[in-house]
Each structure stands twice: as C-alpha cells, then as structure tokens.
N, C-alpha and C positions, 0 to 999 in steps of 0.2 A: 114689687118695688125693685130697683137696680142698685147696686150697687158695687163701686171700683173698686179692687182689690191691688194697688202698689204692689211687684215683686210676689205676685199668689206661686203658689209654691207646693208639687207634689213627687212624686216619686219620679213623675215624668220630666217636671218643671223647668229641668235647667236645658231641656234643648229647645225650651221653648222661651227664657231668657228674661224671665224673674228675678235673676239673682241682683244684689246689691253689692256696692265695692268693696273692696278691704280693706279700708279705711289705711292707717300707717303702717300695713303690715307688708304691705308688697315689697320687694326688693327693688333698689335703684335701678333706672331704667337706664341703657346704653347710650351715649349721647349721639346725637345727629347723625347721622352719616359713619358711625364709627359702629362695626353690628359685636353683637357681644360674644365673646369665643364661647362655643357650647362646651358643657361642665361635663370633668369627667366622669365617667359610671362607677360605681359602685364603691364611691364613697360611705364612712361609717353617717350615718343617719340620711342619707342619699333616698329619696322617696322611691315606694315600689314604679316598674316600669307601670305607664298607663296605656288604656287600648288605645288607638287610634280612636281620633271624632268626625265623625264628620258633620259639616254642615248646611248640606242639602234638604232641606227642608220637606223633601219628598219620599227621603226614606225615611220620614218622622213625622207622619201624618196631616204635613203640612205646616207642623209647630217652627216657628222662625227665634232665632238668636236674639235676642237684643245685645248681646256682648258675645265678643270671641275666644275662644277655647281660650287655654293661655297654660302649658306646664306647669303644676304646682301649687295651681288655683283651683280648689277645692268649691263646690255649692254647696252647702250646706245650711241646713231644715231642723226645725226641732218642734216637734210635732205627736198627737195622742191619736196611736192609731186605733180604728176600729174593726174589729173581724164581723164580718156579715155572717149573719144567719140566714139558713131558707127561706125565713117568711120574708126578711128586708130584698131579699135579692128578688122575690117573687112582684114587691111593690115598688123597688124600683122599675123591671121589666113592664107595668101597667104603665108609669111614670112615663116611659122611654116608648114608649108603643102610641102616648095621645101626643106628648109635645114632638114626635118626629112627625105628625099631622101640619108642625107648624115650621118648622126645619129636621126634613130628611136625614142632614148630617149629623145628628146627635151623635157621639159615642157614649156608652157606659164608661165609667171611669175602672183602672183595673183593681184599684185597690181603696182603701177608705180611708182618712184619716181628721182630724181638726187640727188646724195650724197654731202652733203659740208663738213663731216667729214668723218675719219674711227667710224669701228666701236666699241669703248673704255667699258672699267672697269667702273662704276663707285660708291661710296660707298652708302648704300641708305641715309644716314642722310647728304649726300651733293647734292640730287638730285635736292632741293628746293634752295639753294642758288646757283647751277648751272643753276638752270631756269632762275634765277634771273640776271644772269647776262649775259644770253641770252637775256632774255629782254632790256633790257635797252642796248647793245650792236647792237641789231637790228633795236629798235626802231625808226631809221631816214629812213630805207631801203623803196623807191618808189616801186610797179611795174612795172615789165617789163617783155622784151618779149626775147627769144632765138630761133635760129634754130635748132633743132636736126634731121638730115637727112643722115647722115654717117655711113654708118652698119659696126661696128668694133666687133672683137671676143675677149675675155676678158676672164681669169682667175684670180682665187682667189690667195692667198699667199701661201699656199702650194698647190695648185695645185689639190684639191681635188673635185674642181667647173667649169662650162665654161661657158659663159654667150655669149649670142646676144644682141649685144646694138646700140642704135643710138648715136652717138655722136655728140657733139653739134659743129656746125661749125658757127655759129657768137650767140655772146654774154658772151664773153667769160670773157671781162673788168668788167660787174657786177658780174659774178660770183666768180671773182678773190676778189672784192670788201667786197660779203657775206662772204667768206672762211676766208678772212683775217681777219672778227671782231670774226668768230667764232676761229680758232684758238686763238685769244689772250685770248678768254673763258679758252680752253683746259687749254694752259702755266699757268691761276691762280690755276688751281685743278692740275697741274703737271701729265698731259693725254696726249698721242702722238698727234702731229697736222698733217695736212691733208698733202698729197703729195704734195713736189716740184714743178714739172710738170704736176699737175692732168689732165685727160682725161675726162672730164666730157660728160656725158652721160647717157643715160635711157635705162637699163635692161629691154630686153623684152621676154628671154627665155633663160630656163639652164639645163645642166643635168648634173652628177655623175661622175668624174673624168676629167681631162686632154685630150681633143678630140679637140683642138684646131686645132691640125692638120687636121684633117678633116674638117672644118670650113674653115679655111683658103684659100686662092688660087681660084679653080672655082667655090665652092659656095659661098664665099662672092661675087666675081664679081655678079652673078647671082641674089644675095639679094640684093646687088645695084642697079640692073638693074630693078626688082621688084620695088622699092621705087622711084627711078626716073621715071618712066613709071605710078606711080599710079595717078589717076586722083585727081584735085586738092592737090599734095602732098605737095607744096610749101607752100599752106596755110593750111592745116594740121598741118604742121610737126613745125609749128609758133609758138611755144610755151609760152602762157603769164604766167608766176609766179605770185599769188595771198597772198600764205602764206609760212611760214618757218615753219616746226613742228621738234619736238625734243621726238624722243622712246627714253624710258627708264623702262625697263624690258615692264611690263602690261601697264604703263601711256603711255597718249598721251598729248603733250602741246605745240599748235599751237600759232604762232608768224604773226598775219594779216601785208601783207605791204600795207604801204600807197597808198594810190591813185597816180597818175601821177596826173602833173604839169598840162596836159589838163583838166584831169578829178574834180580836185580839182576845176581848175579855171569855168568850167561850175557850180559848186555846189553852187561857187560866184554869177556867174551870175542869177543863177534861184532863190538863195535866196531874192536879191536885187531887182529885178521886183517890180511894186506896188501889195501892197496886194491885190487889186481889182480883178487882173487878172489871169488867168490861164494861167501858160507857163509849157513848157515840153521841156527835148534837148533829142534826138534820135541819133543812131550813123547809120550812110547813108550803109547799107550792102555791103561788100566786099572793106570797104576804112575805111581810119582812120580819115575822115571828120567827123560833124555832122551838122544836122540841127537843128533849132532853132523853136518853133510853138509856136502857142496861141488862144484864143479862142474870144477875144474881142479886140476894138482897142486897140493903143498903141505901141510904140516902144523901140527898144534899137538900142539907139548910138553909135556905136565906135568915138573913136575921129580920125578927117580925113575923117568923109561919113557923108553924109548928113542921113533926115530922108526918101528922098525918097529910099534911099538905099538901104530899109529893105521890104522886102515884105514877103508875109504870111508864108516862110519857105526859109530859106536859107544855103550856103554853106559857114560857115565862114573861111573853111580856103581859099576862095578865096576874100573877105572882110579883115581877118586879116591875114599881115604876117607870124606873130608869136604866134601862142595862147600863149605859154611860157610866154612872154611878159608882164607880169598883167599892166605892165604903160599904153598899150594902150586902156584900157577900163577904162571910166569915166561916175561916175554911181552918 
C-alpha cells in the first residue's frame, strides 16, 4: 500500500524541500523594487555565520528544493531516532538487494529515524525558546517500546521522493501521545502540525522521483515475505525509544525519556540495600524479567514472602505481581 507523506522529513530532507513555512515568524519582507540593506555582522544575538547552499540538485543525489535557502531560516525536525544494529542492517541489505530487482536506484538511507513532526520553517532567534519548550513539554515522556514490521512504500509531497519504510504496527497510543505535545509546541510558533492520520514508520531506502508503482503490488508482498521469514525478526523489529531529538538546520538537541516504571523502581531497590553489601539487578536475556544478586548475606523482602523466599538470584516477576506497583515493596 502507498502512502503520501506532506513535508517527509530526514537528516537529509531539507535539500530535498519538505520543509513547511514559518508561519508569522519571518521578518518583513523589502518592498518592490526597494532591495533591503544587508545587516551588519556581528551584532549581540546576530546568528552563527552559515555554510554556503547550494542548489544543484546534482551534487545532492538528485534531491530538488521545493523552497529556497533563505538566511536565517532554520528546517527544522523533531523526531525518535533509531541506532541500527547488525542484524537490522543485515535485513535491510536482503530488503535493498530484491526491491533494487524492481528499481536499481534504491539508496539505503544513512541514518534511521521516526518522524513526530513535518518538516517546518523555523526563524533562528526562535530556535532556543522552541527547544525550550520542547523540553519541558516532553519532560514527563517514559520509555518504550513499538513494533515496526510492515514494509509500506511512501512518497514525498510533491512527489519528487519514494521511500521503503517499516511501519509501525503496535505502539501507536504512545506515539499519538509524543505528537500531540509536540504539536502544541508548533501551534505556539504558528508551524504546520503533524498529520491527522499519520503512518508512522522508519525509512529505510529511497530514490529520485515517483516509482511507487513499481514498488507497489509483488515487490512489497515479496519484502514482506523477506521480513516475516527473517530470523528472530519479531525481536528485532521490537523497537525501544530512549530519546526525542529535534534538527534544526546544523544543531542537534536531544530530549532523554525517562526510565520505565520497572526500571526506576529497581534503581529504588538497589539504592535502599544496606550499605554493607553489594547487590546488582541484571535483565534475564530474551525476557522482560530480571534477577536480583549479591555478594554477601542478606535479603530483600517483599511484603507477602517470607525470608526464605529469596535465594542467591531470583525471578521477581514470579515473586511480585506487579513490579509497577511500588506499594508492594517495604524496605
């Protein structure tokens, strides 16, 4: 299935001309015929110099502008990146080796990410109090985890891009969650907010026009069938969110989420131990349990088990119902 992505948006994105306007942010524009004196350097809050752009389209793999450079006008993305591991990058390159069967032009993508916003305008002397209230708008978000195992084909807004994506087919409540505080960001700086109905998903190959057709129909099945057949792909394709970042032209400015409710409450537990002793919690491989160890006597109680309970290493989520639960630890 296809679907059009308004303004899609990655590290690469802005020379390829996704971004959205500035809404009331931009500065008056010169009138007719009268050109505007260039502003002097090195003014107090005066923006760093920027590199030179160019807009050749051929020293940027073919990717075209939908809008032009402009001083001062910042792209800016806010977005959950994902670090690949060996086995994704081995199942992309299967991915990339049958659909380049159906267009040769495939590129890999360089970097991974999921989008919580398009990709907007924004003015640089508002890039700091737009962080700012990303921060503090993010600041309660837990980690967690989503599936993305659905190989959808995706184009850009005019049609000048075509993307290979996994989409995400459970977690979809948290990410509704993220979008919607980030969106209320946008509405303060008067910036387009994110799709309706977005299709969230992770970009993992693109090339140079409209080829969706070709995409479509028996090579997607065929790149499904790849992804469902890859070994352990179910826990691959497991994806846990650890931070939020937000491009904005050159910068980078990452948003860590909290810990989960387990992982906090262990943090509890191993701080509370007696000082005397050394304890350590490990997470048991291929489960979402952990065990509990130590190096000398001593115990921890839950309330409801005795002390013989607890022996040199155990499975608490078969001891406690609900780790969630902090009532039932008394320490």
């Amino acid at each position: 299935m296809r679907a059009a992505l308004v303004g899609y948006s990655s590290s690469e994105e802005e020379e390829e001309g996704g971004c959205r306007g500035s809404g009331a942010q931009g500065l008056p524009r010169a009138s007719a015929g009268r050109p505007r004196l260039p502003a002097p350097a090195g003014l107090p809050g005066d923006s760093e110099p920027e590199e030179a752009v160019s807009d050749d389209s051929s020293r940027h793999g073919g990717r075209v502008r939908s809008f032009p450079h402009e001083r001062g006008s910042w792209a800016t993305h806010v977005y959950l990146p994902h670090r690949a591991q060996e086995e994704f990058l081995e199942l992309l390159e299967l991915l990339l080796c049958r659909a380049r069967t159906y267009v040769p032009s495939l590129a890999a993508m360089e970097e991974f990410h999921l989008s919580l916003s398009q990709c907007v305008v924004l003015r640089y002397h508002w890039i700091g109090p737009f962080v700012r209230s990303l921060k503090e708008r993010l600041a309660a978000f837990h980690r967690f985890f989503c599936v993305a195992d659905q190989v959808k084909v995706y184009t850009n807004q005019n049609k000048t891009r075509t993307f290979i994506g996994l989409e995400v087919s459970a977690g979809h409540f948290q990410l509704l969650e993220l979008v919607s505080e980030v969106d209320r960001v946008l509405e303060e700086f008067d910036l387009p907010t994110f799709y309706k109905d977005p299709s969230f998903h992770i970009s993992l190959a693109w090339c140079v026009g409209d080829l969706s057709g070709r995409l479509d129909g028996q090579c997607l099945q065929e790149l499904q069938d790849i992804v469902d057949r890859f070994e352990d792909s179910a826990l691959l394709l497991r994806v846990q969110w650890e931070e939020i970042r937000c491009k904005s032209g050159n910068k980078y400015f990452s948003f860590p989420l909290r810990l989960g409710l387990k992982e906090e409450l262990w943090s509890k537990i191993v701080l509370a131990i007696s000082p005397g002793l050394f304890w350590w919690a490990s997470p048991r491989e291929g489960s979402d349990s952990f065990c509990l160890s130590w190096k000398e006597g001593g115990w921890l109680q839950p309330l409801g088990y005795s002390e013989q309970d607890v022996d040199e290493s155990f499975n608490l989520n078969l001891l406690i119902p609900c780790l969630s639960d902090e009532s039932l630890w008394d320490f």
